[in-house]
C-alpha positions as CSV (number, residue, x, y, z in Angstrom):
1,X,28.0,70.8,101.0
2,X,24.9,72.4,102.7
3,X,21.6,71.8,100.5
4,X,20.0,74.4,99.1
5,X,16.9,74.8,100.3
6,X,13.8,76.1,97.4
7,X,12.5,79.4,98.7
8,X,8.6,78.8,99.3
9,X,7.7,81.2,96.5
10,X,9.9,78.7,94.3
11,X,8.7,75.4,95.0
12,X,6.4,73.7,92.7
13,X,2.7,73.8,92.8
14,X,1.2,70.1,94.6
15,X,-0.2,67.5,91.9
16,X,-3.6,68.1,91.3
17,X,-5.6,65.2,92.1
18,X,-8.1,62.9,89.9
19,X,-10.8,64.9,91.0
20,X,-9.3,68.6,91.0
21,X,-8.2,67.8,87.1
22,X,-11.9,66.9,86.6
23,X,-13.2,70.0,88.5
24,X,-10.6,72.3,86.2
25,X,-11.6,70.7,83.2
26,X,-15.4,70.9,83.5
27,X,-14.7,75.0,84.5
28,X,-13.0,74.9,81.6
29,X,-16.1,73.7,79.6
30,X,-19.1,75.6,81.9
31,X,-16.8,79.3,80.9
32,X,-15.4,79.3,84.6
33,X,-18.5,78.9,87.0
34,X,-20.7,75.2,87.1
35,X,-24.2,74.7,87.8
36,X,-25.6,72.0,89.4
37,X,-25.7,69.9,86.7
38,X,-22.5,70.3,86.2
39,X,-21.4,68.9,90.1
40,X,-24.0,66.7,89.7
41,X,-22.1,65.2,86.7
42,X,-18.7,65.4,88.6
43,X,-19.7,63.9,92.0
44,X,-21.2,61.3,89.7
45,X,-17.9,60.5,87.8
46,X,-16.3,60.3,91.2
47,X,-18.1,57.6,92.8
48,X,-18.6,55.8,89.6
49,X,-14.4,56.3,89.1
50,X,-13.7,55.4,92.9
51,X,-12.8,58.4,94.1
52,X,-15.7,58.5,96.7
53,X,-15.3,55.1,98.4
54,X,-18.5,53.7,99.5
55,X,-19.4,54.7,103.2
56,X,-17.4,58.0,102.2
57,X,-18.8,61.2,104.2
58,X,-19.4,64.1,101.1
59,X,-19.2,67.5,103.4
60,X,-20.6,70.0,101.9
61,X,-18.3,73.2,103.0
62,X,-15.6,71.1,101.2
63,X,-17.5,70.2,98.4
64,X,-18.4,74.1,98.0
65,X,-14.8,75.1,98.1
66,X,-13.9,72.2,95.7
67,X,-16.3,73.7,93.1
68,X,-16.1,77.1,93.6
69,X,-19.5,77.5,94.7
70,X,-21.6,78.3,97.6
71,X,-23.5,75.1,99.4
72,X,-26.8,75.7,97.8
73,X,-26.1,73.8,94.1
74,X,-24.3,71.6,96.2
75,X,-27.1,70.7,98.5
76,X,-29.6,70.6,95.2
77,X,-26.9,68.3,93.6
78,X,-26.4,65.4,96.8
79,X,-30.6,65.8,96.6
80,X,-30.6,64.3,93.0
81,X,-27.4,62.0,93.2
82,X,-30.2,60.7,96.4
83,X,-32.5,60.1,94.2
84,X,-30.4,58.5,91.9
85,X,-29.2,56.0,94.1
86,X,-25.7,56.9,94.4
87,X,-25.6,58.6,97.8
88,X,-27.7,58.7,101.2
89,X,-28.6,61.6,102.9
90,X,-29.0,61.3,106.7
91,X,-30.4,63.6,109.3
92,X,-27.5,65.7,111.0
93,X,-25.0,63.4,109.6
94,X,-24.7,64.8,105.7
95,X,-24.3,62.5,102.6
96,X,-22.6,59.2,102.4
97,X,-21.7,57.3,99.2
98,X,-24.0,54.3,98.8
99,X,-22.6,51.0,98.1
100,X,-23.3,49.2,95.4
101,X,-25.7,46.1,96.3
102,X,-26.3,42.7,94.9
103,X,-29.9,43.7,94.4
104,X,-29.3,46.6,92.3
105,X,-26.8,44.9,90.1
106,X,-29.5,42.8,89.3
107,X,-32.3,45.3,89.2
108,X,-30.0,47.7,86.7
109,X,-29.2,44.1,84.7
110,X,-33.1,43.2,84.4
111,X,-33.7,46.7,83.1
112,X,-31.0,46.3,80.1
113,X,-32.4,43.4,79.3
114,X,-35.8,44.7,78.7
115,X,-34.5,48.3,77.4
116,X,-31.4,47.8,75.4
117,X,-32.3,45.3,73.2
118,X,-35.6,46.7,72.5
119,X,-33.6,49.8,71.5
120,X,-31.3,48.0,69.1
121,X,-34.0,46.3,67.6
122,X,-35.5,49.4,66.8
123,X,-32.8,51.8,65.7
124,X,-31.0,49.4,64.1
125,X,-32.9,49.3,60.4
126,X,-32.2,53.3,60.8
127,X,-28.6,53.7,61.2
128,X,-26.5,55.2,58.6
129,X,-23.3,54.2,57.4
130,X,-21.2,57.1,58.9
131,X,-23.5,55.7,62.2
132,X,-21.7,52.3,61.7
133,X,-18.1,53.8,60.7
134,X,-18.2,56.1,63.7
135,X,-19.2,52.6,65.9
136,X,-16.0,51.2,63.8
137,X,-14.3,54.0,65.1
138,X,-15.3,53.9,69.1
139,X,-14.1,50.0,68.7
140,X,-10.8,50.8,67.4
141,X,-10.5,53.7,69.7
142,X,-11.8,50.9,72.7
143,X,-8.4,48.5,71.8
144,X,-6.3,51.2,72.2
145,X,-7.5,52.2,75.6
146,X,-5.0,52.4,77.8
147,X,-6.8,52.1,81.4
148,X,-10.5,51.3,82.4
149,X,-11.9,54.6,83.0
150,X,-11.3,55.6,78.6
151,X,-12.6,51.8,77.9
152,X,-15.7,53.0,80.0
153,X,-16.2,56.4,78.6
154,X,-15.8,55.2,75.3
155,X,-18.0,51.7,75.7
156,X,-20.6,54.7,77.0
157,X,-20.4,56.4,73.4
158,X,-20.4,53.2,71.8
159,X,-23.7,52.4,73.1
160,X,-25.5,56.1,72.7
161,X,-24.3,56.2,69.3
162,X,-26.4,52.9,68.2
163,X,-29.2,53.5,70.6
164,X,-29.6,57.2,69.1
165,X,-31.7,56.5,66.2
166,X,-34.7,54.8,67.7
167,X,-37.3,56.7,68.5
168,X,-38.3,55.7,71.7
169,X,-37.8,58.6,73.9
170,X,-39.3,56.8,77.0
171,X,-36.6,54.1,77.1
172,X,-33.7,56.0,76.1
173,X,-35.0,58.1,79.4
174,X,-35.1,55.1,81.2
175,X,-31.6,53.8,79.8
176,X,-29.9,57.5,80.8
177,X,-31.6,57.4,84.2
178,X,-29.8,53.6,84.8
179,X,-26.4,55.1,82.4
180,X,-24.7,56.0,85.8
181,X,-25.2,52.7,87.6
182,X,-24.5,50.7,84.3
183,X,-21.0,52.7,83.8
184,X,-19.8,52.3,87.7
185,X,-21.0,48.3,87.2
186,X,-18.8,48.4,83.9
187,X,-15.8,50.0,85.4
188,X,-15.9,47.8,88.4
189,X,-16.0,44.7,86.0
190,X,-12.8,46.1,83.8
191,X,-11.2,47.3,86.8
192,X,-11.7,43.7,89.2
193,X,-10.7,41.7,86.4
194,X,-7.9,43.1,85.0
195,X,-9.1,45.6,82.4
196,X,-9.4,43.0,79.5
197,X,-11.1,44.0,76.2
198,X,-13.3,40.8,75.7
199,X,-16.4,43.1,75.8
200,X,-15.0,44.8,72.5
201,X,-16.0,41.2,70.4
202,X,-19.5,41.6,71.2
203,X,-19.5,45.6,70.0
204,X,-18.4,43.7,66.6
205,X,-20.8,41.7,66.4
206,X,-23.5,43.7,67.1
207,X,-22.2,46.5,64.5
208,X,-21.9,43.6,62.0
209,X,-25.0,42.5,62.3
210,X,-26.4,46.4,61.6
211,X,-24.7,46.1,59.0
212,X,-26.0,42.8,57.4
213,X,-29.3,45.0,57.8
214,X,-30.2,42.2,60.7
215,X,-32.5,44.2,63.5
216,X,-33.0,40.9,64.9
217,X,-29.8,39.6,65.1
218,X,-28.8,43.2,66.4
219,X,-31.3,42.7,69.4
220,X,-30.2,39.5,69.9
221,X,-26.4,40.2,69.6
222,X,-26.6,43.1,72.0
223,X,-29.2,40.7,74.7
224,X,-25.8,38.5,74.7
225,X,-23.9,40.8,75.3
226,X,-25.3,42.6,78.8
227,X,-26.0,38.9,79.8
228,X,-22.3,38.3,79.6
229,X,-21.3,41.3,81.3
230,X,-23.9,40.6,84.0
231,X,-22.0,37.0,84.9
232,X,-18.9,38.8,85.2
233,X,-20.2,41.4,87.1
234,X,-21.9,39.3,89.6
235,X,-19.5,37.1,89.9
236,X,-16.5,39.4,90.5
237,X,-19.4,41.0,92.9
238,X,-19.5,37.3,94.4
239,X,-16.1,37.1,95.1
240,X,-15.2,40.5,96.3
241,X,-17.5,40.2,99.1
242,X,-17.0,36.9,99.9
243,X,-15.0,37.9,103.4
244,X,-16.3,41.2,103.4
């Protein structure tokens, strides 16, 4: 028997890709039309996530069409992600992804060192307990995570939630500034070495020492804690470049 062919107008609609479900979402949430914060946010998530491979050429006809917009918030968006570090723009030649480097790892590592605990330190004698439940909660939600990029957003909220109360504008500027290097240096780590939840021990122990009404302990608890993810972060970057 002959197969029956799908008329065009039947056949299914093509999978969206990672990045067209996050464009469709983020319409959803902008009311149907983004601004360049918005594309600044999603080009962001895509080379944190990956999906812009370092080197990668960002055209920005395509980018225009991907968005819905015209090439002018585009253009105003690549102009920020420049100065943020994440892409390169080059006469006659467009944007290109930047790669991350082994100096910047450790630049962005230095820089939680001196911020983060500082932060913790501070905010910690003025958390509340629904602050530490809802930490509680991120944790929990954290062990359930079923791939790296949910570990990452939520490790993200983790963070911002503790870091919220201090009132040290300044750094917390300085912290969101480095937030988009710090998450694509955390998703490499869980993404290189297996997505393992190791990390989520030291988010204990720095919620139980908030709790034990401890800033210092806090400080130190959370110090530990980006030192530790800075050895496997430089290490897995070690290795991965080893032959490259």
């Amino acid at each position: 028997m002959a197969a029956v062919k799908t008329p065009p107008s039947e056949a299914p609609p093509a999978a969206e890709s990672p990045l067209q479900s996050m464009v469709r979402a983020r319409l959803g949430e902008a009311g149907g039309r983004l601004s360049t914060d918005d594309i600044v946010h999603l080009l962001q998530q895509a080379i944190v996530r990956g999906l812009f491979a370092p080197g990668q050429a960002l055209r920005q006809d395509e980018l225009a069409t991907l968005f819905h917009v015209s090439k002018i918030p585009v253009r105003e968006a690549l102009r920020t992600l420049e100065a943020n570090g994440f892409v390169e723009l080059l006469l006659n030649r467009g944007a290109l992804v930047k790669a991350l480097t082994l100096g910047q790892l450790r630049d962005a590592f230095e820089l939680r060192m001196m911020v983060e605990p500082h932060l913790m330190r501070t905010a910690a004698p003025l958390l509340t307990d629904d602050d530490l439940n809802e930490a509680d909660r991120l944790i929990a939600a954290m062990d359930d995570a079923g791939h790296a990029w949910a570990f990452s957003e939520l490790n993200g909220r983790f963070h911002d939630l503790l870091y919220r109360a201090a009132d040290k504008p300044l750094s917390k500027q300085i912290l969101a500034m480095l937030q988009g290097h710090i998450q694509r240096m955390s998703f490499m780590q869980l993404s290189l070495a297996g997505f393992n939840r190791s990390s989520n021990e030291d988010h204990r122990a720095i919620v139980a020492a908030c709790r034990r009404g401890d800033p210092e302990a806090a400080a130190q608890a959370v110090a530990a804690h980006v030192e530790g993810v800075k050895d496997i972060v430089l290490d897995l970057y070690a290795r991965h470049h080893a032959h490259g």
